[in-house]
Backbone and ligand atoms as CSV (ligand in chain L), in Angstrom:
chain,resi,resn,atom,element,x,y,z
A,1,UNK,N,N,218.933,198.977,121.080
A,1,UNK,CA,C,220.046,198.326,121.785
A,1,UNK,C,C,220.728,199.344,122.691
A,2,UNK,N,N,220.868,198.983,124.034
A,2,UNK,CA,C,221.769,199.811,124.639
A,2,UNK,C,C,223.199,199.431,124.243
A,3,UNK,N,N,224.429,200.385,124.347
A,3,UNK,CA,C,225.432,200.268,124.397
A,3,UNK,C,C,226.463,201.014,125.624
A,4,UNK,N,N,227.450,200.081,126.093
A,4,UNK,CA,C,228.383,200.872,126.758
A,4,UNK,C,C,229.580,201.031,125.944
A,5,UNK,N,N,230.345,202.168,126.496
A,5,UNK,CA,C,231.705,202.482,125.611
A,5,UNK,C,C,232.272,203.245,126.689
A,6,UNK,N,N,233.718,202.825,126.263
A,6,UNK,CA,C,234.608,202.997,127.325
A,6,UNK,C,C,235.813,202.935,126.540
A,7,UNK,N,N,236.935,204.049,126.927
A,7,UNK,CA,C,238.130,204.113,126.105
A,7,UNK,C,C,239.771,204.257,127.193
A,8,UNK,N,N,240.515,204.209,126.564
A,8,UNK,CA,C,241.543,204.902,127.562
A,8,UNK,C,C,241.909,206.028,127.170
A,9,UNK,N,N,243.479,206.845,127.555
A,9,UNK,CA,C,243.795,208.024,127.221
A,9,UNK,C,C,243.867,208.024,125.474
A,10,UNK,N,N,243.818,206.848,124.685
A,10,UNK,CA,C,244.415,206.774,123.809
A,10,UNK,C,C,243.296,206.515,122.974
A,11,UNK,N,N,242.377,206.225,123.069
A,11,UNK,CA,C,241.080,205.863,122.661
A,11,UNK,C,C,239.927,207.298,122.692
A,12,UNK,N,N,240.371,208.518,123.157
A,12,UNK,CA,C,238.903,209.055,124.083
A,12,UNK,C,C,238.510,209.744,123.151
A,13,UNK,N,N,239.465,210.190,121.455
A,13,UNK,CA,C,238.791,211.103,120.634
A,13,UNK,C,C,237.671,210.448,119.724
A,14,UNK,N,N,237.865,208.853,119.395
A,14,UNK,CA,C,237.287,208.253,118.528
A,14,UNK,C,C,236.081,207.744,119.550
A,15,UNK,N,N,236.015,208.020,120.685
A,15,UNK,CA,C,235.219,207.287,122.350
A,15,UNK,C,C,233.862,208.331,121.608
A,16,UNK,N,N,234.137,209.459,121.626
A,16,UNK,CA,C,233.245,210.352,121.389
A,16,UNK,C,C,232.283,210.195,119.789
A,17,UNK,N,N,233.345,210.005,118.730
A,17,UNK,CA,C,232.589,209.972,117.666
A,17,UNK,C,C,232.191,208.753,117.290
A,18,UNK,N,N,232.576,208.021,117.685
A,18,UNK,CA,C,231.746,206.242,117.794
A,18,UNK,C,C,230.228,206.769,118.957
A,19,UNK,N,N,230.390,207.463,119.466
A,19,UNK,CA,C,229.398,207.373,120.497
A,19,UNK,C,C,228.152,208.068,119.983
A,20,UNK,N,N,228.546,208.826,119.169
A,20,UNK,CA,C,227.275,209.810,118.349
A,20,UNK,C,C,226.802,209.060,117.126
A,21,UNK,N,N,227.375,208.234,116.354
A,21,UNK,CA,C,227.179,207.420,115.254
A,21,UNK,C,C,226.197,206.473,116.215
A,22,UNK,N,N,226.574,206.254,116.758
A,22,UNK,CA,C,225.273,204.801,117.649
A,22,UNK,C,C,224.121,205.545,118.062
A,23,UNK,N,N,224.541,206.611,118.179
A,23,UNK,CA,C,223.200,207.188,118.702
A,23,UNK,C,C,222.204,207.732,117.647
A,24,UNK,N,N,222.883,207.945,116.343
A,24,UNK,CA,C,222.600,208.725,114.988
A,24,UNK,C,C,221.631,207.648,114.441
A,25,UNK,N,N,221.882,206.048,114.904
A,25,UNK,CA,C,221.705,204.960,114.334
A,25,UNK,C,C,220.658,204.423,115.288
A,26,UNK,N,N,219.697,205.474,116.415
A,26,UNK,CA,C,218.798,204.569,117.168
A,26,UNK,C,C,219.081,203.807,118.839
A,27,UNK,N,N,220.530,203.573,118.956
A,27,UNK,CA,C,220.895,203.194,120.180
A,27,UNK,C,C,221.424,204.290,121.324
A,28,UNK,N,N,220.936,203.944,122.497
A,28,UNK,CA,C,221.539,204.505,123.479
A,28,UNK,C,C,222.817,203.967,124.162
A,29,UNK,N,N,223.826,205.264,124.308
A,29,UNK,CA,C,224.736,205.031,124.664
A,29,UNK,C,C,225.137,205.583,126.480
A,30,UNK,N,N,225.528,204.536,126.771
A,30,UNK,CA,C,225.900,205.219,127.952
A,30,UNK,C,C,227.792,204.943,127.904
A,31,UNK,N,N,228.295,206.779,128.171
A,31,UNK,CA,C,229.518,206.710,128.207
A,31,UNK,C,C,230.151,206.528,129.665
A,32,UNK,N,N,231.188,205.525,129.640
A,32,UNK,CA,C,232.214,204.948,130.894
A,32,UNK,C,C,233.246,205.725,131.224
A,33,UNK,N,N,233.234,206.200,130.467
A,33,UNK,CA,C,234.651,207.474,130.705
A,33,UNK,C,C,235.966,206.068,129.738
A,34,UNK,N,N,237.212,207.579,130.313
A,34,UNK,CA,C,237.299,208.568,130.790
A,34,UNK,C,C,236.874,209.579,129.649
A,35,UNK,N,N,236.898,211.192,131.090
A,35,UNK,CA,C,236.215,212.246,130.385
A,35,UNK,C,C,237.228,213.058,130.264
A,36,UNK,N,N,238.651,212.928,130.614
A,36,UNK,CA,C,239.780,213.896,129.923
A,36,UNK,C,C,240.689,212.813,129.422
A,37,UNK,N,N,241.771,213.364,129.358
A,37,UNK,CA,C,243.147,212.539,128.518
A,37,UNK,C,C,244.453,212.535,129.727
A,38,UNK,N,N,243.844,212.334,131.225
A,38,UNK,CA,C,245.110,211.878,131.432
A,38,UNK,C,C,245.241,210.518,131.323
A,39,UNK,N,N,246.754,210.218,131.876
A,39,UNK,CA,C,246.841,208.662,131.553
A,39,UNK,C,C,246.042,207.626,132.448
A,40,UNK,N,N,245.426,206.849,131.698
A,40,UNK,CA,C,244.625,205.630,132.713
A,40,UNK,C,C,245.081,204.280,132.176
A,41,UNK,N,N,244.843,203.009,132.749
A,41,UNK,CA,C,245.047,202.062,132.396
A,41,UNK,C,C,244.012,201.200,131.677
A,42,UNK,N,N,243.736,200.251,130.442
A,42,UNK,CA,C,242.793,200.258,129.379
A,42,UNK,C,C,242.218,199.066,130.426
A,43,UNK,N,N,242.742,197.628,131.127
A,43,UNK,CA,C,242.127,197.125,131.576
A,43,UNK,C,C,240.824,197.631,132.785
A,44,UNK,N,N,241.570,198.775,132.949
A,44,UNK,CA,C,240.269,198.906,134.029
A,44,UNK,C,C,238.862,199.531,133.579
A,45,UNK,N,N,238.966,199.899,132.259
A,45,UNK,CA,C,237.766,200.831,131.471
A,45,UNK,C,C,237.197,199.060,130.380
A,46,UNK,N,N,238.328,198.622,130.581
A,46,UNK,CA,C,237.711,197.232,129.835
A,46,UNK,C,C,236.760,196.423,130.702
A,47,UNK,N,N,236.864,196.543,132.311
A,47,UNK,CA,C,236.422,195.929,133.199
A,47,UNK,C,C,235.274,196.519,133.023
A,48,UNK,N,N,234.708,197.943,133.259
A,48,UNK,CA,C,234.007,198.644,133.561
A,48,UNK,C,C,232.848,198.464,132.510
A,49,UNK,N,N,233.312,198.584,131.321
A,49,UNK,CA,C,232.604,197.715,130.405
A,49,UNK,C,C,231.775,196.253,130.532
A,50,UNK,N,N,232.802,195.714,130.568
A,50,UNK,CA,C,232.231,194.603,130.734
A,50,UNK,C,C,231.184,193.995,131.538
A,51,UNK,N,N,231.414,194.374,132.730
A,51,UNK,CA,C,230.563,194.183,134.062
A,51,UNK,C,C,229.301,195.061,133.518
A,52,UNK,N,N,229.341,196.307,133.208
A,52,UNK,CA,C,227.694,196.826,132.850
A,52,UNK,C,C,227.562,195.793,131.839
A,53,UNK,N,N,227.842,194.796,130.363
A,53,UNK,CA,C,227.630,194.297,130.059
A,53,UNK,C,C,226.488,193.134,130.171
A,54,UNK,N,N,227.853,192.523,130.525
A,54,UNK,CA,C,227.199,191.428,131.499
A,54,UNK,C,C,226.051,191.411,132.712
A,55,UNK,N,N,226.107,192.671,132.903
A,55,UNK,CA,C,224.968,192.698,133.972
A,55,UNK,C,C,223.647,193.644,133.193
A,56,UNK,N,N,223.586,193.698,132.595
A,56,UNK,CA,C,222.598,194.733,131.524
A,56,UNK,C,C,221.895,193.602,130.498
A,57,UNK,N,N,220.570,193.072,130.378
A,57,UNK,CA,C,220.459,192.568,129.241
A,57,UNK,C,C,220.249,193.028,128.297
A,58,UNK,N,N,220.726,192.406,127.062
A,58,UNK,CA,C,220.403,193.000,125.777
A,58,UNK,C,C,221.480,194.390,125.560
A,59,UNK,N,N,222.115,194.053,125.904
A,59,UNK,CA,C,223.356,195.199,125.992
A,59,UNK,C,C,224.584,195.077,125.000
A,60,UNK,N,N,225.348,195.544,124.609
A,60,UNK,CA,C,226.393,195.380,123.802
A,60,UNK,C,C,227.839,196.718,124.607
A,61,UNK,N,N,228.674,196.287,123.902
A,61,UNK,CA,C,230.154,197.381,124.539
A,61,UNK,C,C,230.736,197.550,123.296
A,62,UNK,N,N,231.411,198.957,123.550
A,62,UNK,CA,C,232.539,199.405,122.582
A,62,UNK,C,C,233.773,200.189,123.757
A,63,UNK,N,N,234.774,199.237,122.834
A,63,UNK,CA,C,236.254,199.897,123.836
A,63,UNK,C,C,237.228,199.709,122.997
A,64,UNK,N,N,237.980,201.823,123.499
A,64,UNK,CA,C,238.774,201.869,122.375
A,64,UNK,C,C,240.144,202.320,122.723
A,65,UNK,N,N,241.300,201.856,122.635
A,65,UNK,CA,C,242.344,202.110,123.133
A,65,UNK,C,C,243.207,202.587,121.822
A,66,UNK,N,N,244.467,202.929,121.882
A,66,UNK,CA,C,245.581,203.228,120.922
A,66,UNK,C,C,245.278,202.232,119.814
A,67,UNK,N,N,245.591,200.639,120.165
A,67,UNK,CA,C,245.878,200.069,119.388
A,67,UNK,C,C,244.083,198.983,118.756
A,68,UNK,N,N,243.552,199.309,120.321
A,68,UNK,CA,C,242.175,197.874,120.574
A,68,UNK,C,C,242.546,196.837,120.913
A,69,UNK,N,N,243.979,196.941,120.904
A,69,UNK,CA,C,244.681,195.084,121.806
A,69,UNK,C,C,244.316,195.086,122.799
A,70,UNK,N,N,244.739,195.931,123.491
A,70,UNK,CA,C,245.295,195.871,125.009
A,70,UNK,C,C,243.243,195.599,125.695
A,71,UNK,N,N,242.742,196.267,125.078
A,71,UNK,CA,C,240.993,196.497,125.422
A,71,UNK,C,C,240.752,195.091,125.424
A,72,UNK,N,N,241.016,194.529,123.651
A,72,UNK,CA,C,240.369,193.366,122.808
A,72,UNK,C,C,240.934,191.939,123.810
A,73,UNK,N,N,241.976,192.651,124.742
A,73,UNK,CA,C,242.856,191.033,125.081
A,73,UNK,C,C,242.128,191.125,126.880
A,74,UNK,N,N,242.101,192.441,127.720
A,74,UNK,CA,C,241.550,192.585,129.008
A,74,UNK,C,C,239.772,192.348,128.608
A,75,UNK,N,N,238.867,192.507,127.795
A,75,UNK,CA,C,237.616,192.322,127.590
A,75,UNK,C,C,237.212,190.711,127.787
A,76,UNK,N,N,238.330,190.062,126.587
A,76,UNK,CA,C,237.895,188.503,126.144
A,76,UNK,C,C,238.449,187.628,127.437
A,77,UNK,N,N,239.113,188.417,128.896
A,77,UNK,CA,C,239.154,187.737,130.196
A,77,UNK,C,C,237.666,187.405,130.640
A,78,UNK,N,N,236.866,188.400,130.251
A,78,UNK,CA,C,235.449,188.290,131.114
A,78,UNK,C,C,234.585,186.745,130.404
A,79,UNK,N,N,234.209,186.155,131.547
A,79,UNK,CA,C,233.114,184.912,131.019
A,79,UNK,C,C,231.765,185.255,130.271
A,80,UNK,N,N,231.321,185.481,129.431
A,80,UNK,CA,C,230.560,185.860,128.812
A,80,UNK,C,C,230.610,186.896,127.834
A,81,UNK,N,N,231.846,187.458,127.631
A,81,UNK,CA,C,232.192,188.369,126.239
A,81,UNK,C,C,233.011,187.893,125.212
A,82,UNK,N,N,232.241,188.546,124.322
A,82,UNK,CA,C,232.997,188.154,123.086
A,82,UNK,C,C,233.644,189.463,122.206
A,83,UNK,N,N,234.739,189.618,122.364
A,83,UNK,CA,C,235.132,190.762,122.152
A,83,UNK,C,C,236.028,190.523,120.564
A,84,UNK,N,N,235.311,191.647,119.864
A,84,UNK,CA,C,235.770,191.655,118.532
A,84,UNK,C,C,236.865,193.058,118.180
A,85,UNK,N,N,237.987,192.620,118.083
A,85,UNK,CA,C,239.130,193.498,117.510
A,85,UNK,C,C,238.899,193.943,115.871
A,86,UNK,N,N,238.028,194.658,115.027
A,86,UNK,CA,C,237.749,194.764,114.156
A,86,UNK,C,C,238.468,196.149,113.290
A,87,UNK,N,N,239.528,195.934,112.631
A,87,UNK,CA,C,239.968,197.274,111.450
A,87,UNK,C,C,239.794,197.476,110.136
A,88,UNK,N,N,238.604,196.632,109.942
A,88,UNK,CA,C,238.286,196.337,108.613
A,88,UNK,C,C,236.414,196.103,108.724
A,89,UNK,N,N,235.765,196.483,107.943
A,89,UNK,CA,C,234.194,196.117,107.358
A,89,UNK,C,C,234.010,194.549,107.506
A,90,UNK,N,N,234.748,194.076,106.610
A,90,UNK,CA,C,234.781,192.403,106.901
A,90,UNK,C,C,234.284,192.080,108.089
A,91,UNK,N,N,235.632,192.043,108.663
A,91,UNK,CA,C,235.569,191.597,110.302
A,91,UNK,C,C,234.543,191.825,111.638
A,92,UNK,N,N,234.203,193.177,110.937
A,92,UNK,CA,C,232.778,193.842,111.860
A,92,UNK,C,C,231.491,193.021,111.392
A,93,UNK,N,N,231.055,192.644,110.025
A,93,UNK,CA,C,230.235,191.710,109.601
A,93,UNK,C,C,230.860,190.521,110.317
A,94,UNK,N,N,231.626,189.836,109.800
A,94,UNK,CA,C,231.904,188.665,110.508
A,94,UNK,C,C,231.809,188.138,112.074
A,95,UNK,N,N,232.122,189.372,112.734
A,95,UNK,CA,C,232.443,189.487,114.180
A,95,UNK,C,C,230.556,188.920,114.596
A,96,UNK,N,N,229.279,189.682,113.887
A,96,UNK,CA,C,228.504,189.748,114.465
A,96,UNK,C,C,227.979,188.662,113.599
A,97,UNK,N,N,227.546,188.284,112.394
A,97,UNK,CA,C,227.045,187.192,111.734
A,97,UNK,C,C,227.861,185.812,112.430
A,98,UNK,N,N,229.166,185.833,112.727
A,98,UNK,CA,C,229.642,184.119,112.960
A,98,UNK,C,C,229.841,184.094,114.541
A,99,UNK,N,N,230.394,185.523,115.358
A,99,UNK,CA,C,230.931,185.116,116.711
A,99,UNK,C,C,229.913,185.545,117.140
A,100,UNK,N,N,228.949,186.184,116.557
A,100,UNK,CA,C,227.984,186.738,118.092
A,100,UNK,C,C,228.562,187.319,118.919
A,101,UNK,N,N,229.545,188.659,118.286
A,101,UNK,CA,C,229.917,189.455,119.538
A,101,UNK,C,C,229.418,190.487,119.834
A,102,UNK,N,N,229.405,190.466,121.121
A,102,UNK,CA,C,228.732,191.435,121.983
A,102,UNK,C,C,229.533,192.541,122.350
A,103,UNK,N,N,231.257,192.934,122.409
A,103,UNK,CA,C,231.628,194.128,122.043
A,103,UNK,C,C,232.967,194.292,120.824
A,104,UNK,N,N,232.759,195.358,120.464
A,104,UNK,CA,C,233.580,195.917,119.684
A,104,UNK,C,C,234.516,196.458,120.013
A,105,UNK,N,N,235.971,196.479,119.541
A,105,UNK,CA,C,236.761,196.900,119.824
A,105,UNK,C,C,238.035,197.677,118.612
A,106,UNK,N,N,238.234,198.775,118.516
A,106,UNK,CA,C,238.964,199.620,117.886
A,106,UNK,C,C,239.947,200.146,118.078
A,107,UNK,N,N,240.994,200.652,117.447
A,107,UNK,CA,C,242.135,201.028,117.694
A,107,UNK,C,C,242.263,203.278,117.338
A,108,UNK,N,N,242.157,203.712,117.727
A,108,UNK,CA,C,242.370,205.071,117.624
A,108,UNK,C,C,243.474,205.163,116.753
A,109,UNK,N,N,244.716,205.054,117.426
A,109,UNK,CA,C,245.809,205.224,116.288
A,109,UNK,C,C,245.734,204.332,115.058
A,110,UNK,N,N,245.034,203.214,115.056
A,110,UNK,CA,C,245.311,202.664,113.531
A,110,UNK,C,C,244.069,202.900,112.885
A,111,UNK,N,N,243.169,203.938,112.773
A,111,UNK,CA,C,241.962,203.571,112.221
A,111,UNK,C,C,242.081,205.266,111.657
A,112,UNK,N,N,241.147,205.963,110.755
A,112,UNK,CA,C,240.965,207.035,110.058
A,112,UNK,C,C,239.223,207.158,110.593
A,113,UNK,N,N,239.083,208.459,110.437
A,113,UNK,CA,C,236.953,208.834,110.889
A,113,UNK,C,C,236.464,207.809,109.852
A,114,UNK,N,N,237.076,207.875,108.816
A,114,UNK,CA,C,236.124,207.215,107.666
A,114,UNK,C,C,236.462,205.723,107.723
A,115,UNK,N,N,237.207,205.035,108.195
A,115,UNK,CA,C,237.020,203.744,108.328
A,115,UNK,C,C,236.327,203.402,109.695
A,116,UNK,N,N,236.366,204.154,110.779
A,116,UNK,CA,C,235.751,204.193,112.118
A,116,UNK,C,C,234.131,203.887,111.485
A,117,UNK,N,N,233.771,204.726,110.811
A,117,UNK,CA,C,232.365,204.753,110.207
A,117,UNK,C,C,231.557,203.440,109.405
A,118,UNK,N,N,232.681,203.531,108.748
A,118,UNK,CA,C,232.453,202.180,108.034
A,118,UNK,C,C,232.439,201.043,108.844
A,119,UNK,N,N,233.110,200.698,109.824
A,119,UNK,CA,C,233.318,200.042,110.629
A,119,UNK,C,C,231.795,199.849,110.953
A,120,UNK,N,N,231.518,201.131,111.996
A,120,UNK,CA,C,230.214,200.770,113.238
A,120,UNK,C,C,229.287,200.588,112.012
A,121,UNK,N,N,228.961,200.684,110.567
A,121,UNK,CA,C,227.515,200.314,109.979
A,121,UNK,C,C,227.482,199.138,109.601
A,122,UNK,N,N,229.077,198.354,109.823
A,122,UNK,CA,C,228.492,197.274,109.142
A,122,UNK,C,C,228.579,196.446,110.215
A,123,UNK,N,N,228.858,196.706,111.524
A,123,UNK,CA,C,229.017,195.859,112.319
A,123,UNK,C,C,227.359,195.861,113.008
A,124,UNK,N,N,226.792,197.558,112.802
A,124,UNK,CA,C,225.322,197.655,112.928
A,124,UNK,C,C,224.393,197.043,112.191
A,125,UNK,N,N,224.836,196.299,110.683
A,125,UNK,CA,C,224.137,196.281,109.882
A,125,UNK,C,C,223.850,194.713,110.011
A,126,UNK,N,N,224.663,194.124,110.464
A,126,UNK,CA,C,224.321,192.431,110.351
A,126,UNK,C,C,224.130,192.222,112.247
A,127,UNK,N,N,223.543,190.906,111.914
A,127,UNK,CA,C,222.907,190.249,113.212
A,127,UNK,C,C,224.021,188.729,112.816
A,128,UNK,N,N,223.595,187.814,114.499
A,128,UNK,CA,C,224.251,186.754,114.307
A,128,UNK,C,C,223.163,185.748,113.806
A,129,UNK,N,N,223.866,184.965,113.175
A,129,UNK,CA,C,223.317,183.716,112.057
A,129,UNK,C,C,222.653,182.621,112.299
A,130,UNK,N,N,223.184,182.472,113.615
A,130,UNK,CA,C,223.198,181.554,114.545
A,130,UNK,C,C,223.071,180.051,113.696
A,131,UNK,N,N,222.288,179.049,113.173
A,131,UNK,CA,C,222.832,177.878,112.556
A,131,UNK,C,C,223.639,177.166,113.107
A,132,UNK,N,N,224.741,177.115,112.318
A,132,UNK,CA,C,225.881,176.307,112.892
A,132,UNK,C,C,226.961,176.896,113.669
A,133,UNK,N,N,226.771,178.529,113.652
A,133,UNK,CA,C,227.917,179.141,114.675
A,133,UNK,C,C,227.001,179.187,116.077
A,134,UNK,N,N,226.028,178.757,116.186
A,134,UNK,CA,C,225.564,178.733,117.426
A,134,UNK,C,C,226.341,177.449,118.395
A,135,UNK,N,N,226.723,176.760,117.755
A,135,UNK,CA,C,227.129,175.471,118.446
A,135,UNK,C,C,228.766,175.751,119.057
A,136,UNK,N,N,229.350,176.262,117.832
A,136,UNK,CA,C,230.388,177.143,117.999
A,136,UNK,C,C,230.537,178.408,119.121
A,137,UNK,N,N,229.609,179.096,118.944
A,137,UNK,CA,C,229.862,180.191,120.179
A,137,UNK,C,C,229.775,179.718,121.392
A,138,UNK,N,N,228.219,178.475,121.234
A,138,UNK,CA,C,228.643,177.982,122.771
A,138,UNK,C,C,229.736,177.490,123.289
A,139,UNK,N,N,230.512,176.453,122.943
A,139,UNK,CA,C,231.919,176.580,122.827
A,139,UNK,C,C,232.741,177.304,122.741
A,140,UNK,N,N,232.568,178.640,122.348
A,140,UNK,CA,C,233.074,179.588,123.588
A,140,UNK,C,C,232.808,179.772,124.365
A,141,UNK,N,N,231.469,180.387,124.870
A,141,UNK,CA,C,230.967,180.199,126.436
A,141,UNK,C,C,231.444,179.462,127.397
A,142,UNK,N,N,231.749,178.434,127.071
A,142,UNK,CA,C,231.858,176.790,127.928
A,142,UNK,C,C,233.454,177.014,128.590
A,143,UNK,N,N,234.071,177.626,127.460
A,143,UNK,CA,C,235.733,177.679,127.476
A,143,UNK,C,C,235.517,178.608,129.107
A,144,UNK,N,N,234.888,179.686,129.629
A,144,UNK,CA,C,235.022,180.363,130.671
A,144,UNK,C,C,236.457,181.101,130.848
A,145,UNK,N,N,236.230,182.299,132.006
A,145,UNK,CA,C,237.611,182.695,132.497
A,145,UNK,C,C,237.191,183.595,133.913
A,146,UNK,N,N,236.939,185.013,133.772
A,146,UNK,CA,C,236.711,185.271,134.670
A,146,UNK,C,C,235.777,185.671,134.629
A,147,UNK,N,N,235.075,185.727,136.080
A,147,UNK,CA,C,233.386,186.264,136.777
A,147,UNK,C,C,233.351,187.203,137.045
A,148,UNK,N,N,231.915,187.907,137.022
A,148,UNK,CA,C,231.685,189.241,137.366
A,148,UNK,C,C,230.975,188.989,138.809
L,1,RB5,C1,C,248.543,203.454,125.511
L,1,RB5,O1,O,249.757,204.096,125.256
L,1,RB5,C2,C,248.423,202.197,124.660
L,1,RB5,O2,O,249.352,201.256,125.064
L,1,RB5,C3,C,247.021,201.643,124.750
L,1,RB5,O3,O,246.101,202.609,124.353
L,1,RB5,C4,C,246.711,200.433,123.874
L,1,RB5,O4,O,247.109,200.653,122.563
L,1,RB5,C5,C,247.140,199.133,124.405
L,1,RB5,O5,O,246.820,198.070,123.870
């Protein structure tokens, strides 16, 4: 699986060690920046994301800001993402077994290395189910917002 990842000023320490765990795990990552810590704005690294997304098949995103709101709320604008706000194991299973999401999203300040970790294996570890959340996701799809 390729992956993109993309963080803001607030996101860029966990940008790095999420980025080596995916890679530890078989996937290539291509990093979006940013590559220092001044201040940037999260929608535009959410954009940047997204669009390689969406335009990449078979692709997935990770974007990580202070909190993962501000990422998790500018990502789920794009028509075709499904952006998962995940601070818990649960939710990273869930995110990919029921929504079929295609990026991940984390919070730097609310998360620890060792839940970061836990996080990306289990969100690596399950696939979507498809069944009856297939009918469901399309219905998200359908909902639309903005184009790339
Ligand atoms: C930056 O200070 C912070 O607002 C941002 O990283 C993020 O948490 C927003 O949702």
């Amino acid at each position: 699986m390729k992956y993109f990842i993309g963080a803001d000023h607030a996101g860029i320490e966990i940008k790095k060690f999420v980025k080596e765990l995916f890679e530890k795990k078989g996937h290539t990552v291509e990093d979006l920046g940013p590559f220092n810590k001044d201040r940037v704005d999260y929608p535009d690294f959410a954009a940047k994301v997204c669009e390689a997304v969406l335009t990449n098949e078979d692709s997935k995103g990770i974007l990580i800001c202070g909190t993962g709101l501000g990422m998790s709320m500018s990502a789920n604008k794009f028509d075709g993402i499904r952006a998962a706000l995940c601070h818990n194991t649960y939710s990273a299973a869930m995110a990919r077994e029921h929504n079929d999401a295609n990026v991940l999203c984390l919070g730097e300040r609310v998360l620890g290395y060792g839940m970061v970790e836990a996080i990306v294996d289990a969100w690596d570890s399950h696939s979507f189910e498809g069944g009856r959340h297939a009918n469901r996701v399309e219905k998200i799809n359908k909902l639309g917002s903005c184009r790339v």
